[in-house]
One Martini backbone bead per residue (centre of mass of N, CA, C, O) as a GRO file, in nm:
protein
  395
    1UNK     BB    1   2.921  -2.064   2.569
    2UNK     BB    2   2.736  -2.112   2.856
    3UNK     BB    3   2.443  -1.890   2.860
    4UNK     BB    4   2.190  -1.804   3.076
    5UNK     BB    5   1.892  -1.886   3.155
    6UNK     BB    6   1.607  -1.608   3.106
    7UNK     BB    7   1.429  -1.420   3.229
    8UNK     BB    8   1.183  -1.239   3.182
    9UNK     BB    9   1.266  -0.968   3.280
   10UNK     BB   10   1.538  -0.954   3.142
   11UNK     BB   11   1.427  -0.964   2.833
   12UNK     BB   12   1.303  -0.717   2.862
   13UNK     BB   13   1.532  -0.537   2.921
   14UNK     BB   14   1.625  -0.577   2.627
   15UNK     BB   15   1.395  -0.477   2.455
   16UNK     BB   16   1.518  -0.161   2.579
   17UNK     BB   17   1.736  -0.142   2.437
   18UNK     BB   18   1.943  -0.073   2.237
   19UNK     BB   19   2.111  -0.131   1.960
   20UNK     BB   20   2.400  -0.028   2.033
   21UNK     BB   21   2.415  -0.222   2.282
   22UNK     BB   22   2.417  -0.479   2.147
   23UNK     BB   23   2.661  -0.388   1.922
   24UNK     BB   24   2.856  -0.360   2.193
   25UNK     BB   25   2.845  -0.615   2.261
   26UNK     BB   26   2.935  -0.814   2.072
   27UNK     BB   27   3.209  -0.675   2.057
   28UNK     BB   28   3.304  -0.786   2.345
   29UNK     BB   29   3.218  -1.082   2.261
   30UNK     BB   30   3.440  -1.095   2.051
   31UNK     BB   31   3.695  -1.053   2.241
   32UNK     BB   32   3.629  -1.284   2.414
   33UNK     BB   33   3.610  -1.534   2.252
   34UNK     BB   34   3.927  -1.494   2.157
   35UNK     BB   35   4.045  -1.500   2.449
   36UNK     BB   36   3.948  -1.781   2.503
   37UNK     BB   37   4.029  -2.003   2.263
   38UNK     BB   38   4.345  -1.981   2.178
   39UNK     BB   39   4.430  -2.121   2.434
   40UNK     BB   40   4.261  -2.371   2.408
   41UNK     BB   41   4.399  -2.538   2.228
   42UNK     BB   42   4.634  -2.739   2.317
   43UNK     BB   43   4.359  -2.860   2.510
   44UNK     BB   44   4.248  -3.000   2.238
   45UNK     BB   45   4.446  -3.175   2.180
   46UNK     BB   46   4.521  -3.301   2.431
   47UNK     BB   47   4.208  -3.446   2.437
   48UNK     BB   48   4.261  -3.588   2.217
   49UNK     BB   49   4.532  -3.742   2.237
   50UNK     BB   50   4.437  -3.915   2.508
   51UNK     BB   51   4.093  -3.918   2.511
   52UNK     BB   52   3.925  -3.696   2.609
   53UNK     BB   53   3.587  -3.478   2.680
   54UNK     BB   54   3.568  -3.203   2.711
   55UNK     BB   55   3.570  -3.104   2.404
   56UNK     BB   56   3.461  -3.420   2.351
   57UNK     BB   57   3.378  -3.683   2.155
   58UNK     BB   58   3.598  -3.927   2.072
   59UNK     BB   59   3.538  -3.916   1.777
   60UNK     BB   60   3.626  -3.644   1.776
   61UNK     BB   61   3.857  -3.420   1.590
   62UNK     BB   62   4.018  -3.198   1.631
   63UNK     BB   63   3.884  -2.999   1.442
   64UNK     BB   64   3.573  -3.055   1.554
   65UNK     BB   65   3.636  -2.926   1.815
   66UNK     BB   66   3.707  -2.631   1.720
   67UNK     BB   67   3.467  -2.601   1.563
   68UNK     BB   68   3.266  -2.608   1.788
   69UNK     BB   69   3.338  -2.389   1.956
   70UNK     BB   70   3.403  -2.147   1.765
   71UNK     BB   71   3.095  -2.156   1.690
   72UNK     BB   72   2.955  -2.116   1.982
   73UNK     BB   73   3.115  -1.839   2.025
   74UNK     BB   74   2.933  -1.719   1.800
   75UNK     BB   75   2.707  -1.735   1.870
   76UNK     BB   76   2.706  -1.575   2.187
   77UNK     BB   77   2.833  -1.310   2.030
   78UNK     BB   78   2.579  -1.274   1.812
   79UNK     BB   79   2.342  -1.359   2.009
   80UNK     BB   80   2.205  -1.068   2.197
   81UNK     BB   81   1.914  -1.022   2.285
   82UNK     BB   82   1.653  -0.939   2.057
   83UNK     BB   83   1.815  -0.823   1.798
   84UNK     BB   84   1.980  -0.899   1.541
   85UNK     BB   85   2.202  -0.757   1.314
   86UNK     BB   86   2.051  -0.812   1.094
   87UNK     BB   87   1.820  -0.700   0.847
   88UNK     BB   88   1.469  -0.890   0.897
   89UNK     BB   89   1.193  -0.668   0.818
   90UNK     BB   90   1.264  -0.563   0.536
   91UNK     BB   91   1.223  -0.605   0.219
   92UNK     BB   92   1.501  -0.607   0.092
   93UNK     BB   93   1.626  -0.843   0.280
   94UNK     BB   94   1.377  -1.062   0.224
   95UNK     BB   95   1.432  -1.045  -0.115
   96UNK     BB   96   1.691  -1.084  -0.134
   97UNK     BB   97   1.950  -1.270  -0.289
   98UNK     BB   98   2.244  -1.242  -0.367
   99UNK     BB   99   2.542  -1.444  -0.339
  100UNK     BB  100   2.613  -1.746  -0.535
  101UNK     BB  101   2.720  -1.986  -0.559
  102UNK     BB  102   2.815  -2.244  -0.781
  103UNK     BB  103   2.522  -2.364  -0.941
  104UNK     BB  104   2.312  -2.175  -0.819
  105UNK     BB  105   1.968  -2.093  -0.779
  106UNK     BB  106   1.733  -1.796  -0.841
  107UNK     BB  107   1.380  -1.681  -0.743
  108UNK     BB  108   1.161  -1.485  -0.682
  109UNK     BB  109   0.860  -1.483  -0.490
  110UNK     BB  110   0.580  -1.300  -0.420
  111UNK     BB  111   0.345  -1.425  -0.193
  112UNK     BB  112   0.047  -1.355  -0.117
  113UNK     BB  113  -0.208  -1.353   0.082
  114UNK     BB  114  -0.436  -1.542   0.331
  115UNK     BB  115  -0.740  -1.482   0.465
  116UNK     BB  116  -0.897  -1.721   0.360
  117UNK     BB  117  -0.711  -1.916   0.579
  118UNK     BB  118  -0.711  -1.722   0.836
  119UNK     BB  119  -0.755  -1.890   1.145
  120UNK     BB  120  -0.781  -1.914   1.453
  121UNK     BB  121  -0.460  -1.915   1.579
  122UNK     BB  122  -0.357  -1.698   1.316
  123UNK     BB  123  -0.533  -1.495   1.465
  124UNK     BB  124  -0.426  -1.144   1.493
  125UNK     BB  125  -0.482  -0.805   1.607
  126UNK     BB  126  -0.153  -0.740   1.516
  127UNK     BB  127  -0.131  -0.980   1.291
  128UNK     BB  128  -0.133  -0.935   0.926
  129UNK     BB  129  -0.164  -1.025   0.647
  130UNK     BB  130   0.091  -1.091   0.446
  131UNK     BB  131   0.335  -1.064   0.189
  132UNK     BB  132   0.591  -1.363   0.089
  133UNK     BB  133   0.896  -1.418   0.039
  134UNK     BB  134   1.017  -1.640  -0.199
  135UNK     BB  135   1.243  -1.943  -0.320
  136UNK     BB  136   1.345  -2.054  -0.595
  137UNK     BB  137   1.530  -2.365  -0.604
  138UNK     BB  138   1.821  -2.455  -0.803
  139UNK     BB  139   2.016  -2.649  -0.994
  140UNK     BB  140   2.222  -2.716  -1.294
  141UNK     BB  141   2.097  -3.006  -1.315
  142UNK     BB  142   1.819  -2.874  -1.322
  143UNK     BB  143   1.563  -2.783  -1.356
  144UNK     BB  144   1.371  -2.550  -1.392
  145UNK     BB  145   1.085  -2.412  -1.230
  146UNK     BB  146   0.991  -2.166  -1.441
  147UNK     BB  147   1.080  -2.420  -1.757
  148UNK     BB  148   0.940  -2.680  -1.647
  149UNK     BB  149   0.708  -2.870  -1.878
  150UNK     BB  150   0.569  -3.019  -1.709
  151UNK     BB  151   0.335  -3.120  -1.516
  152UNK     BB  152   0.216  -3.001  -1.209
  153UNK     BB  153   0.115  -3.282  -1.114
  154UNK     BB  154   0.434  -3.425  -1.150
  155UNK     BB  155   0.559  -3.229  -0.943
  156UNK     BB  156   0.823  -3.156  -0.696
  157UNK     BB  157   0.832  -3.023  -0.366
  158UNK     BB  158   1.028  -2.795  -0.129
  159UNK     BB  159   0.966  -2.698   0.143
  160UNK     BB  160   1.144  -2.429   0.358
  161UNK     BB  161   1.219  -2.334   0.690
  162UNK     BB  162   1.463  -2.165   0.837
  163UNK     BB  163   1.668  -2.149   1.024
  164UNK     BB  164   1.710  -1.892   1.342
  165UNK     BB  165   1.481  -1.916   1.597
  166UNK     BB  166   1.263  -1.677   1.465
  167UNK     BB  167   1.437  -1.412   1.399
  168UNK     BB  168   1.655  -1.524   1.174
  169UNK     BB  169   1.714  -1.615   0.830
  170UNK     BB  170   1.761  -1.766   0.511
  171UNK     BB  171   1.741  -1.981   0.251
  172UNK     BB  172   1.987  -1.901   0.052
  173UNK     BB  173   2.212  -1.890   0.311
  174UNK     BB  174   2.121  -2.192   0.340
  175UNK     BB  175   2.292  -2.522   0.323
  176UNK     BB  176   2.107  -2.724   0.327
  177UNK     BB  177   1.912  -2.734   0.091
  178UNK     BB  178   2.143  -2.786  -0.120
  179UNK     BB  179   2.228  -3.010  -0.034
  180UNK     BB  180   1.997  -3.218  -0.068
  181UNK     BB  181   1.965  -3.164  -0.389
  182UNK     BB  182   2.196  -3.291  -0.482
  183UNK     BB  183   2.026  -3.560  -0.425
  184UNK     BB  184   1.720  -3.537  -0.523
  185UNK     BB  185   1.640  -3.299  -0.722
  186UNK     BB  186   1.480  -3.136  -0.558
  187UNK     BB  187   1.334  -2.818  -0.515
  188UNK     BB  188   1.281  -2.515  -0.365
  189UNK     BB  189   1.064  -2.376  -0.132
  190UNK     BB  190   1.142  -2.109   0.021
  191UNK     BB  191   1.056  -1.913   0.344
  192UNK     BB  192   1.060  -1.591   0.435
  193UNK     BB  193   0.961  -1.543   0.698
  194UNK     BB  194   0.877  -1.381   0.974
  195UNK     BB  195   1.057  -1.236   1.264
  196UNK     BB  196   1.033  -1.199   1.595
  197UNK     BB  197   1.113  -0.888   1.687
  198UNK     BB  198   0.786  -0.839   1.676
  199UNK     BB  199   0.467  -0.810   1.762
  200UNK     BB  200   0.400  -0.815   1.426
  201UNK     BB  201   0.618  -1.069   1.393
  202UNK     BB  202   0.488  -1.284   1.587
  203UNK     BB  203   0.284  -1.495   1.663
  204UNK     BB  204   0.147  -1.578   1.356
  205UNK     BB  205   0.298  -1.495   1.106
  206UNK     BB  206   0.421  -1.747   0.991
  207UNK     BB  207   0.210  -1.916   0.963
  208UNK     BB  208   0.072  -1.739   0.774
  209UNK     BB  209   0.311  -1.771   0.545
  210UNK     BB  210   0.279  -2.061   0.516
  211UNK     BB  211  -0.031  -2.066   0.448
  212UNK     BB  212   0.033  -1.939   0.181
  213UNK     BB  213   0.294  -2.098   0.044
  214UNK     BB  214   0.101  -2.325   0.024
  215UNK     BB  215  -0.150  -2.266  -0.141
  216UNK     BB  216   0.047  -2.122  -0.390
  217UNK     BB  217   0.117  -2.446  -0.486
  218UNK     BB  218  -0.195  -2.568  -0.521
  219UNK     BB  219  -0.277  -2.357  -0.735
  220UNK     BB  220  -0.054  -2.400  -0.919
  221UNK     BB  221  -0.057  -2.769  -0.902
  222UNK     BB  222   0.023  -2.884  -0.709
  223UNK     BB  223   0.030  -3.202  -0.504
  224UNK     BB  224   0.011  -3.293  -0.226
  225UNK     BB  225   0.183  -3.582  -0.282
  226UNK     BB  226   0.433  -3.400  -0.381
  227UNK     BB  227   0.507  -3.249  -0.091
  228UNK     BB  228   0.738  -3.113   0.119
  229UNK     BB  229   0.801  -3.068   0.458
  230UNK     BB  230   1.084  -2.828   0.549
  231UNK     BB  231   1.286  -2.812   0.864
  232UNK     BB  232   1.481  -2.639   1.088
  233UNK     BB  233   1.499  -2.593   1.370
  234UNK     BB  234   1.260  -2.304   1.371
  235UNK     BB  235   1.167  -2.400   1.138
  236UNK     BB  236   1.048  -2.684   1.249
  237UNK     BB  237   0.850  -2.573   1.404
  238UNK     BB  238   0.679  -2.420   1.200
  239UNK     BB  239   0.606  -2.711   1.051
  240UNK     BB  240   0.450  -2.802   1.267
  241UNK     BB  241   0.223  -2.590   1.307
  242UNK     BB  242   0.126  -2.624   0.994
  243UNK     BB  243   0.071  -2.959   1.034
  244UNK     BB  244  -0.183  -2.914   1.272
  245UNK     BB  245  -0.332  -2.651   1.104
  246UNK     BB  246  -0.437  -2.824   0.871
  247UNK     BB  247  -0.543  -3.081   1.036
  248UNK     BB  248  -0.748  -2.872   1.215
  249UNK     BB  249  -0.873  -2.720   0.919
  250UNK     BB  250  -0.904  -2.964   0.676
  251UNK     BB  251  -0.657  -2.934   0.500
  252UNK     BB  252  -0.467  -3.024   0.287
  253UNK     BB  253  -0.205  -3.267   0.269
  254UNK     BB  254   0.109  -3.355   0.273
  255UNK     BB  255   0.301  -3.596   0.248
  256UNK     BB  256   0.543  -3.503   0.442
  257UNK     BB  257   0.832  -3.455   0.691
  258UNK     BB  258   1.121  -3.268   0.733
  259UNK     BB  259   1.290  -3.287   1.053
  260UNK     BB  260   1.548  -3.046   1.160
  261UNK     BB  261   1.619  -2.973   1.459
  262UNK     BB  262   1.350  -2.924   1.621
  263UNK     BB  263   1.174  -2.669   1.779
  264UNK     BB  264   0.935  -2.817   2.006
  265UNK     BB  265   1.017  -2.647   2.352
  266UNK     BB  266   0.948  -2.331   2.480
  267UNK     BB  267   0.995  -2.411   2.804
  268UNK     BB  268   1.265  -2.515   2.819
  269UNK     BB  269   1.601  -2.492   3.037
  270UNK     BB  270   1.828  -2.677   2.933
  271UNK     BB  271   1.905  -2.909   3.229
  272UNK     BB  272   1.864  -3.210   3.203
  273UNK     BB  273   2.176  -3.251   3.013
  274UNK     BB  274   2.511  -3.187   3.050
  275UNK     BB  275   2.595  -3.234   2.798
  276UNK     BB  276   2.467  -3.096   2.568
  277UNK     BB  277   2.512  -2.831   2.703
  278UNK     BB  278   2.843  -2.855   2.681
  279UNK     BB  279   2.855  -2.904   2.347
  280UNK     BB  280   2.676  -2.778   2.236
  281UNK     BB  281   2.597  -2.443   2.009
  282UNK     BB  282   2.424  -2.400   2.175
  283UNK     BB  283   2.232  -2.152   2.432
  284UNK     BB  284   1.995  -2.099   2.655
  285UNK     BB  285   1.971  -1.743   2.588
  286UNK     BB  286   1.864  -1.769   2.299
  287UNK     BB  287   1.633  -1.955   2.361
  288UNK     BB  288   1.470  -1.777   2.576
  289UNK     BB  289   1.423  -1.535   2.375
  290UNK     BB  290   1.274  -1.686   2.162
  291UNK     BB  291   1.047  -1.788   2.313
  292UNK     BB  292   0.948  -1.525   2.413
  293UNK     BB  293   0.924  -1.354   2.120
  294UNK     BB  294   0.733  -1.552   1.994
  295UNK     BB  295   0.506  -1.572   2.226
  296UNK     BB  296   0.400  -1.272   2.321
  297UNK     BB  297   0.099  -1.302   2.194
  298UNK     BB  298   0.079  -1.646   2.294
  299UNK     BB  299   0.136  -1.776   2.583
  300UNK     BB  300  -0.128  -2.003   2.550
  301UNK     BB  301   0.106  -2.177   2.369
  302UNK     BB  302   0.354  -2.246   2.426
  303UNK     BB  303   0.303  -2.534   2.590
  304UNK     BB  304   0.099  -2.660   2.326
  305UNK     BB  305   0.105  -2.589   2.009
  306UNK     BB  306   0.446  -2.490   2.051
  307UNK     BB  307   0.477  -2.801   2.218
  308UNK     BB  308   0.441  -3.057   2.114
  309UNK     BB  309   0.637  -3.222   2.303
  310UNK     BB  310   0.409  -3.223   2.566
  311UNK     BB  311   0.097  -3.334   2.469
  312UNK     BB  312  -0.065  -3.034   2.493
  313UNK     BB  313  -0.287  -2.960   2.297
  314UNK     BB  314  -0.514  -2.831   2.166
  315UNK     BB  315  -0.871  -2.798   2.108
  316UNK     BB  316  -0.854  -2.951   1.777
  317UNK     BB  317  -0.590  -3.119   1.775
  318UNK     BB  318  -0.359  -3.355   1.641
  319UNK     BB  319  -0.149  -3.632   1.546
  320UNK     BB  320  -0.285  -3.743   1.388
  321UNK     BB  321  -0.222  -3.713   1.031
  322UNK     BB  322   0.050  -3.697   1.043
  323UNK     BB  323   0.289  -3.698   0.830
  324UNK     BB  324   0.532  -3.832   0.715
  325UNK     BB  325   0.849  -3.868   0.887
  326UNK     BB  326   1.182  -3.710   0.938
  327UNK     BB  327   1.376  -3.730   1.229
  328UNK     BB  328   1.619  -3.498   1.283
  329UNK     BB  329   1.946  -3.554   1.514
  330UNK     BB  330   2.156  -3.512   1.755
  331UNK     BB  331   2.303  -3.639   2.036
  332UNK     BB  332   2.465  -3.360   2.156
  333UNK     BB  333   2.166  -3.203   2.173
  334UNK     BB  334   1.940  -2.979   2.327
  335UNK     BB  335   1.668  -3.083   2.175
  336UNK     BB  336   1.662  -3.395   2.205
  337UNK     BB  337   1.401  -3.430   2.442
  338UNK     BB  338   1.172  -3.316   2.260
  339UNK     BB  339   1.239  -3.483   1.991
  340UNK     BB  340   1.157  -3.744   2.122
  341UNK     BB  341   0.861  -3.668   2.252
  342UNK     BB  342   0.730  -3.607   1.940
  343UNK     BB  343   0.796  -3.865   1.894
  344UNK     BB  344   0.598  -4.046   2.028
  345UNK     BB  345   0.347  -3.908   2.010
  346UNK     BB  346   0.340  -3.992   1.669
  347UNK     BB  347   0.318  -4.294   1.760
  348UNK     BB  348   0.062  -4.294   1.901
  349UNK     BB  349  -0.072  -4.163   1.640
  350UNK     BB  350   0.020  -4.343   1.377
  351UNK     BB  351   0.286  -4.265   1.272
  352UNK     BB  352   0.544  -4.220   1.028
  353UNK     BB  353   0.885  -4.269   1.186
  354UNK     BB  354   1.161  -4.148   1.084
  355UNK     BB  355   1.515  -4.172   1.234
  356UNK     BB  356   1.806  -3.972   1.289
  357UNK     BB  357   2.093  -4.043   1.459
  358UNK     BB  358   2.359  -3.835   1.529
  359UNK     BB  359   2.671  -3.985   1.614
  360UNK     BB  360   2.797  -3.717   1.739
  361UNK     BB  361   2.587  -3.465   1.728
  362UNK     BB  362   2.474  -3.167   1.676
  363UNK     BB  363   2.307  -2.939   1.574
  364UNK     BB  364   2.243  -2.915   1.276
  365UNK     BB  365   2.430  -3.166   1.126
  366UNK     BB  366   2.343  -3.093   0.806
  367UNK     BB  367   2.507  -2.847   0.713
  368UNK     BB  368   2.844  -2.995   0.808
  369UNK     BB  369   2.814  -3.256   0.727
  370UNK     BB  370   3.074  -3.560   0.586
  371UNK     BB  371   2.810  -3.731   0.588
  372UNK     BB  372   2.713  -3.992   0.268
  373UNK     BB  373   2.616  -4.206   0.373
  374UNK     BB  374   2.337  -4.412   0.395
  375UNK     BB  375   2.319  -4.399   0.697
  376UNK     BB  376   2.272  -4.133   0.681
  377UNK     BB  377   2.085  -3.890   0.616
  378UNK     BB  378   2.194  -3.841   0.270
  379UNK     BB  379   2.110  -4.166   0.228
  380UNK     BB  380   1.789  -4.129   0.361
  381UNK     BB  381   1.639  -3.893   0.171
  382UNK     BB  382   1.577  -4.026  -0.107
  383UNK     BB  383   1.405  -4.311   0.001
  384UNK     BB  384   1.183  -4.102   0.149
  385UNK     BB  385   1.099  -3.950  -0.095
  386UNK     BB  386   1.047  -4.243  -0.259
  387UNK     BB  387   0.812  -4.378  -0.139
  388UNK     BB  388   0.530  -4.245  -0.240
  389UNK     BB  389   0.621  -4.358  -0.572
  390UNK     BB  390   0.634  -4.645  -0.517
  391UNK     BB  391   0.354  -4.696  -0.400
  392UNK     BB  392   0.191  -4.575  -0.626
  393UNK     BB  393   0.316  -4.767  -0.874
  394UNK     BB  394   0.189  -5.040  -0.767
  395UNK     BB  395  -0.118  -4.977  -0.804
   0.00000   0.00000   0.00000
């Protein structure tokens, strides 16, 4: 289901709804998405068994592709209006651990506010440093982080900032994470900032709380060159704008960078490729309203701060310096052209980017794909990630 971006207009009318409202949409849109779903199943095989390309690439199967469409109509479904279904606001609800697979662990951390990091374009009247929960991640198979004996500055650490559009999401209960660590071994600090859904939690709030946890770190002793930021979808917006931030008031910066299908054009109406308006899980409506309601409070970042792959960055940031990064999308995802164009600028700017292109893949597709071959994501973020003990052990 692909509804129409959203004008400021529109956007604004949702803001002034009832919350009853909004949940009384969600669900005439889910009586309505498996209205529409159920009879198109065997035009989906049919399209399978053809071979042609409606409902997907040739290379996908029935399967895969029932599951992307009920998946796109889960999400149309789930996020009208401008506030989540479920509660991200409350202290309760970004504490909880919550209910974990078998082998996960976690550890909640509630790291303190850092107003003496907090200037320049992270400062808002509206907006104050708080503390912010966030949770050291890590398997049966690997050490705690918490009775970990090593040396703190022989650890490595992936920071960690949860999809959900900047909006939704924790990071306890994206697969992502969890799926990475099975290969890397190395645990996650995730990093449960704040959501857009009011003006005292849109932007600058989210990097305020990065750049605590970030801190929070380094004072523990973590070396800049053990940490890695890694971010997906509005995750990934998130760690771009905080690895821009670290790099224009002289902070360390960390040794990489992993950005899974970063939001990082907050402009754009993505009209400009049909196939993955058609194809992929993401839809235009709450794409605009999510655009909105981060930047609510400075627009005039909209465009150049927060949409770095357009190349306007404000004056005293730069792509200089930012970490090496690997940068991974679906080839048939809506966010396709920003982050094309942010892997240019970042290269233009002497960046070394290592690319990940999952072919007929849609938006954070490493979260349920299937390919754990060398050539895919989940064989090359090892291989990446220990580039940098590789270089240091030679000299």
């Amino acid at each position: 289901m692909k509804a129409d971006y959203q004008s400021t207009t529109s956007i604004r009318a949702w803001q002034s709804t009832s919350p009853r409202y909004e949940n009384l949409t969600r669900k005439l849109r889910a009586v309505q998405a498996l209205a529409l779903y159920l009879p198109q199943l065997p035009f989906i095989y049919l399209d399978t068994l053809v071979g042609t390309t409606y409902y997907g690439r040739p290379s996908w199967s029935f399967q895969f592709r029932a599951f992307r469409l009920v998946l796109a109509y889960f999400i149309w479904a789930k996020n009208p209006g401008t506030r989540p279904a479920l509660d991200v606001l409350t202290d309760a609800s970004r504490e909880a651990i919550g209910k974990l697979k078998c082998g996960q662990r976690a550890e909640l951390i509630v790291v303190p506010a850092r107003p003496d990091q907090i200037v320049g374009d992270a400062v808002h009247e509206l907006v104050q440093p708080e503390v912010c929960p966030c949770f050291w991640q890590w398997l049966d198979d690997m050490p705690s982080p918490a009775t970990d004996d090593r040396p703190m500055h022989q650890r490595r650490v992936m920071m960690y900032f949860v999809g959900g559009g900047m909006v939704q999401g924790h990071p306890l209960q994206s697969a992502l994470g969890w799926r990475i660590m099975s290969k890397t071994a190395v645990p996650i600090f995730g990093v449960n900032f704040r959501k857009c859904v009011t003006k005292q939690t849109a932007f600058p709030a989210a990097l305020q709380d990065a750049v605590a946890a970030y801190f929070y770190l380094l004072d523990l002793g973590f070396a800049r060159e053990n940490i890695s930021i890694m971010g997906d979808s509005g995750g990934g917006g998130i760690a771009t704008t905080l690895l821009l931030y670290l790099k224009r008031h002289g902070f360390p910066m960390p040794d990489n960078a992993v950005l899974v299908s970063p939001f990082v054009d907050l402009v754009d109406d993505f009209q400009g490729d049909p196939e993955p308006l058609h194809l992929d899980i993401l839809n235009p409506e709450m794409c605009s309203m999510v655009q909105y309601q981060y930047t609510e409070n400075r627009p005039d970042l909209r465009a150049t701060l927060l949409s770095p792959s357009r190349a306007e960055l404000p004056e005293g940031y730069s792509y200089e310096g930012f970490p090496r990064t690997m940068m991974v999308w679906g080839e048939v995802e809506i966010f396709k052209r920003g982050i094309e164009k942010l892997v240019e600028c970042l290269r233009r700017a002497g960046v070394d980017v290592e690319c990940v292109v999952g072919k007929d893949e849609v938006h954070d597709y490493p979260v349920f794909t299937r390919n754990f071959s060398d050539d895919g994501f989940f064989g090359k973020i090892v291989p990446f990630q220990d580039a940098k003990a590789a270089t240091r052990a030679k000299l």
